[in-house]
C-alpha positions as CSV (number, residue, x, y, z in Angstrom):
1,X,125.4,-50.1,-18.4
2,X,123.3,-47.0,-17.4
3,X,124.2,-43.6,-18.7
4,X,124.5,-42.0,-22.2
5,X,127.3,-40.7,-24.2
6,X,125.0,-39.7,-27.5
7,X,126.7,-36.3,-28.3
8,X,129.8,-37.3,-27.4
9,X,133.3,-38.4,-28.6
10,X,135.4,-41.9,-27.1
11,X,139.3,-42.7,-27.9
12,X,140.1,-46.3,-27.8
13,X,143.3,-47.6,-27.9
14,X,144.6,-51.1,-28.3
15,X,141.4,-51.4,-30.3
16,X,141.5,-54.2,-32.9
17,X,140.9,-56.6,-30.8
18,X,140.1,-58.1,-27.5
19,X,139.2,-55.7,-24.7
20,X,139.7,-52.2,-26.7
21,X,137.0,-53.5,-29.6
22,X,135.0,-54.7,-26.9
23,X,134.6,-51.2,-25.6
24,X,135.0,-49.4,-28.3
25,X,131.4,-51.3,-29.3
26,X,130.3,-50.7,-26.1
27,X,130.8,-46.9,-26.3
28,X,128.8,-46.6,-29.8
29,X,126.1,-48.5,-28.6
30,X,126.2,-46.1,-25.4
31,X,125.7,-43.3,-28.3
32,X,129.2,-42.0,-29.0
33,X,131.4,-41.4,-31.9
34,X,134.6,-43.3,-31.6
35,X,138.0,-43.5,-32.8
36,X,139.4,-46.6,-32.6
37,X,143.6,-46.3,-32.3
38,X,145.7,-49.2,-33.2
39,X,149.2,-50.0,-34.7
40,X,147.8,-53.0,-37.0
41,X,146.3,-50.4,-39.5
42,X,144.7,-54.1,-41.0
43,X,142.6,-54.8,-37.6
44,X,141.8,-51.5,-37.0
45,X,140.4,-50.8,-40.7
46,X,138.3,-54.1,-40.1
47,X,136.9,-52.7,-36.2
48,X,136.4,-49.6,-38.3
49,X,134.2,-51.1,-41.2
50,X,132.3,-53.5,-38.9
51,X,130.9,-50.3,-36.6
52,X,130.4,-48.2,-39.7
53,X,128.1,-51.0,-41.2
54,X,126.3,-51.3,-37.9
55,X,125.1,-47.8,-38.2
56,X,127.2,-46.3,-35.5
57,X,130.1,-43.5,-36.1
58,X,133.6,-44.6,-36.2
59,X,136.9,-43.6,-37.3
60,X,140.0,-45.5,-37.1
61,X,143.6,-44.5,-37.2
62,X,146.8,-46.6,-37.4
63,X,149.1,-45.4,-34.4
64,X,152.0,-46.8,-32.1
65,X,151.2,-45.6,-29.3
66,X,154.9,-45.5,-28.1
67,X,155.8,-42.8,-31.1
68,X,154.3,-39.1,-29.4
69,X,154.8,-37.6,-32.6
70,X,151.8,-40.3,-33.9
71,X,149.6,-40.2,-30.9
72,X,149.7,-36.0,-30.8
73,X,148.6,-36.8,-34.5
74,X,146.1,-39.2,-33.8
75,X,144.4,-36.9,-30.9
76,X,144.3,-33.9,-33.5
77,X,143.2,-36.0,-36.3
78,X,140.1,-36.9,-33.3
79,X,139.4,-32.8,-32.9
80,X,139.7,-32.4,-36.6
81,X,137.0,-35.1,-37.2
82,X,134.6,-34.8,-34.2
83,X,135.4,-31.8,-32.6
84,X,135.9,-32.5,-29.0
85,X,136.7,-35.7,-26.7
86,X,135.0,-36.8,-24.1
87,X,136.3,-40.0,-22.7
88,X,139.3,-42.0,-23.8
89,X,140.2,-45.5,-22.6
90,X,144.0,-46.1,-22.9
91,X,144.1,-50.0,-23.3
92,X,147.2,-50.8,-26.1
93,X,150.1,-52.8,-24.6
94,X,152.1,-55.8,-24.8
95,X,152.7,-58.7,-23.3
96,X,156.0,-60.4,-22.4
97,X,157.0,-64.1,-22.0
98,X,158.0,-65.6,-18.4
99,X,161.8,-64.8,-18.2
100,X,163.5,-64.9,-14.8
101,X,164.5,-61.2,-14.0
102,X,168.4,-61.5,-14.6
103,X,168.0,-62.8,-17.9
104,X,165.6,-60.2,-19.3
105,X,167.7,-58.3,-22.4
106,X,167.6,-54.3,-21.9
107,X,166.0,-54.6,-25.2
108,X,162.9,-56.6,-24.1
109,X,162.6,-54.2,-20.8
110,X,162.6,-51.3,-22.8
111,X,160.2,-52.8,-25.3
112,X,157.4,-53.2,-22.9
113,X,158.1,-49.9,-20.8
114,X,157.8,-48.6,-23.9
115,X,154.3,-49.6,-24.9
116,X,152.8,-49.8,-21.8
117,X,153.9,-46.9,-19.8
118,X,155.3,-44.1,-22.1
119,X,152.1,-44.9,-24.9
120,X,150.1,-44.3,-21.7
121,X,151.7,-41.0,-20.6
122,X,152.0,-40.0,-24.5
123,X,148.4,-40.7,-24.7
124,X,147.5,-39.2,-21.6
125,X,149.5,-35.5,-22.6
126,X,147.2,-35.2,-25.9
127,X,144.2,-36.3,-24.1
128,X,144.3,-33.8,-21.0
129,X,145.4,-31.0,-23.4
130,X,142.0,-30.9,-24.8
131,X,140.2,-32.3,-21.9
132,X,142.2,-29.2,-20.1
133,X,140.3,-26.9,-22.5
134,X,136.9,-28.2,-22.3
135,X,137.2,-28.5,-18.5
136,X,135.5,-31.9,-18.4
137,X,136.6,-35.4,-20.1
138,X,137.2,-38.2,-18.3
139,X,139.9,-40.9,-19.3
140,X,140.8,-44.9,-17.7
141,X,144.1,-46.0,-18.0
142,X,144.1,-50.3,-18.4
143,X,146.6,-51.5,-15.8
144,X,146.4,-55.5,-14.5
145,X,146.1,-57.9,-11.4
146,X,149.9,-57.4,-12.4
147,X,149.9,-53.6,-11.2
148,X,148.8,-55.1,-7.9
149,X,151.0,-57.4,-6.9
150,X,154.1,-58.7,-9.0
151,X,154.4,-61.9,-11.4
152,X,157.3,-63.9,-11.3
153,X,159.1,-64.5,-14.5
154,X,157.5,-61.4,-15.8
155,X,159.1,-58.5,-13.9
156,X,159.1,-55.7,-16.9
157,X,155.7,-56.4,-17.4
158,X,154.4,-55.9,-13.4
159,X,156.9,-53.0,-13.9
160,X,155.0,-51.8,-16.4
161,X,151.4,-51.9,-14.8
162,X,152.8,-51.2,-11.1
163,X,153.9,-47.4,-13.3
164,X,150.2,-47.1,-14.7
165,X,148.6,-47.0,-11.6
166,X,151.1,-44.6,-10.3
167,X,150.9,-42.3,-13.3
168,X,147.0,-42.3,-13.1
169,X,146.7,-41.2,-8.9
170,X,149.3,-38.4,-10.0
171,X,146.6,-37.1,-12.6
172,X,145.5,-33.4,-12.7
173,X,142.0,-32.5,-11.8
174,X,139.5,-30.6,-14.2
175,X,138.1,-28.2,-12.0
176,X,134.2,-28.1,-13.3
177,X,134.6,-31.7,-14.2
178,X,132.9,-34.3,-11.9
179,X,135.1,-37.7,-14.0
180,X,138.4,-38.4,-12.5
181,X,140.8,-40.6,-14.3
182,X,140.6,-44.0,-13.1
183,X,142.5,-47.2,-13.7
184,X,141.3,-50.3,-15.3
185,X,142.9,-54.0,-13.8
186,X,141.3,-57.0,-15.8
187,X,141.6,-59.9,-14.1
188,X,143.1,-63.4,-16.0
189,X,141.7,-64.5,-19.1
190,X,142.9,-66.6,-22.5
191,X,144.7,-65.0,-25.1
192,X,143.1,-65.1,-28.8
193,X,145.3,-68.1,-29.9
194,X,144.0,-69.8,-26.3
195,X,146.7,-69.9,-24.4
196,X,146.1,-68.9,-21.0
197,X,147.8,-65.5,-20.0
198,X,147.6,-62.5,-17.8
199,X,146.8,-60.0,-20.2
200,X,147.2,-59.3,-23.8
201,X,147.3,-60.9,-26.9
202,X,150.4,-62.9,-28.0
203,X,153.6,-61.4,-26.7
204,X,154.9,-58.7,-28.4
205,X,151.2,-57.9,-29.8
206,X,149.8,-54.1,-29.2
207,X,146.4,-54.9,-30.5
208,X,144.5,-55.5,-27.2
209,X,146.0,-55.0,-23.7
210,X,143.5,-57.3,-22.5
211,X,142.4,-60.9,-22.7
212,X,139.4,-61.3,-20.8
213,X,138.1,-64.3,-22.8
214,X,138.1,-64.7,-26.5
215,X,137.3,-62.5,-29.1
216,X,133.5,-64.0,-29.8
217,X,133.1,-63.5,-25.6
218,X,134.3,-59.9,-25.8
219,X,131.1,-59.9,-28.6
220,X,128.9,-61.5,-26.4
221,X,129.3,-58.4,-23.8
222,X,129.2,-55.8,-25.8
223,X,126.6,-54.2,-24.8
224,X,127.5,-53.6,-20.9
225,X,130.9,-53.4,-21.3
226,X,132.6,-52.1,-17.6
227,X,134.8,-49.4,-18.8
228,X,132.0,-46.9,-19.8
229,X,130.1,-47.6,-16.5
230,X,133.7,-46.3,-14.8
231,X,133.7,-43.3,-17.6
232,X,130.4,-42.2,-16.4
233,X,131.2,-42.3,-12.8
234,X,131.5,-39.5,-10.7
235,X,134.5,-38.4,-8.3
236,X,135.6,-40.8,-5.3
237,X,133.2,-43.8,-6.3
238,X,135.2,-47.2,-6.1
239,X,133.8,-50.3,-7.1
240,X,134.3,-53.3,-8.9
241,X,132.2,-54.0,-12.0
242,X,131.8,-57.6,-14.1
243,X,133.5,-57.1,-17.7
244,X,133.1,-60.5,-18.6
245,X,130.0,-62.2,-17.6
246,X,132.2,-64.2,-15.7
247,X,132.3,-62.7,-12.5
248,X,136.0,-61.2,-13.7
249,X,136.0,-57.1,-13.6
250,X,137.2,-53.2,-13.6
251,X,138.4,-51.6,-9.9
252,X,138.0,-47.7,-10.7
253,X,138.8,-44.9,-8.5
């Protein structure tokens, strides 16, 4: 990765495990402070310990992203700590197992909307109200190969992802900021218990919204991890970066 965030802040979401610590590493060995956002208080307390003993400045705070009331918290608790926020990658959601689309409960549709679309507007809306006040910031929303074209069997989910990218092209603009907000689409990977998947962890999971290999590959790329090449990028740049070693990737624009 080139580029330096020393001086400045990173919110991670989704990051116990699997793509959101991935980059959450990745942005403290890029120089920033982070706070690391999760709704497993346990995983997020480890993430948190393992970067504090590393020498790099981290903070984590147990949150469902789905709840506004704990994600306004969250961001505040951020400002309280740090100061400011400078880049935040919006990466928690959930997975769902392959039902056909009549068969899905209202329960299960609303479960994943829930995660994956409002805890990315909820997270958005505390984001851009500081990032609105500093005039710069820039933030990537995680979508999926599932936001691009649907999955059969999974229809809430592609739903879900089809919304994110939506949501991020209808972003505001900072005006003396040169970082748009951009959308993140992992490609396939294993899930941590090895089953092959899509995205995410096991279903219902909010941990990671990624599974671009397992958790000791997501170590193994720490150090150039895609998302904070996309944070650094200027306005109307589109390209497609390698997350994984594996030739897998982040589309940003």
């Amino acid at each position: 990765m080139t580029g330096s965030f020393e001086g400045k802040v990173a919110v991670v979401t989704g990051a116990g495990a699997g793509i959101g610590e991935a980059t959450a590493w990745a942005f403290a060995r890029a120089g920033a402070s982070v706070a690391l956002i999760d709704r497993d208080a346990g995983a997020i307390g480890e993430a948190e310990e393992a970067l504090r003993a590393a020498g790099f400045q981290a903070i984590g705070i147990a949150c469902n992203v789905a709840d506004a009331t704990q994600v306004q918290t969250s961001i505040v608790k951020v400002l309280e700590t740090y100061g400011r926020l400078d880049a935040a990658f919006n990466n928690a959601g959930v997975n769902s197992d392959s039902t056909p689309l009549h068969d899905i409960s209202d329960e299960e549709f609303d479960r994943v909307i829930s995660v994956n679309l409002r805890g990315v507007w909820n997270c958005m809306k505390a984001e851009l109200r500081l990032m609105v006040e500093q005039q710069s910031g820039a933030i990537v929303n995680c979508s999926s190969i599932g936001g691009l074209k649907g999955s059969v069997g999974r229809s809430a989910y592609s739903a879900s992802k089809h919304a994110v990218i939506g949501l991020t092209a209808a972003r505001p603009r900072l005006r003396r900021s040169g970082h748009p907000h951009k959308r993140g689409l992992p490609g396939p990977g294993e899930n941590t218990d090895g089953r092959a998947g899509d995205e995410g962890l096991r279903p219902g999971d909010h941990g990671a919204n990624g599974g671009l290999g397992t958790r000791g590959s997501f170590r193994r790329s720490r150090r150039d991890c895609a998302v904070c090449s996309v944070a650094l990028q200027p306005r109307g740049q589109l390209r497609r970066r390698p997350c994984d070693g594996r030739g897998r990737g982040i589309l940003a624009g």
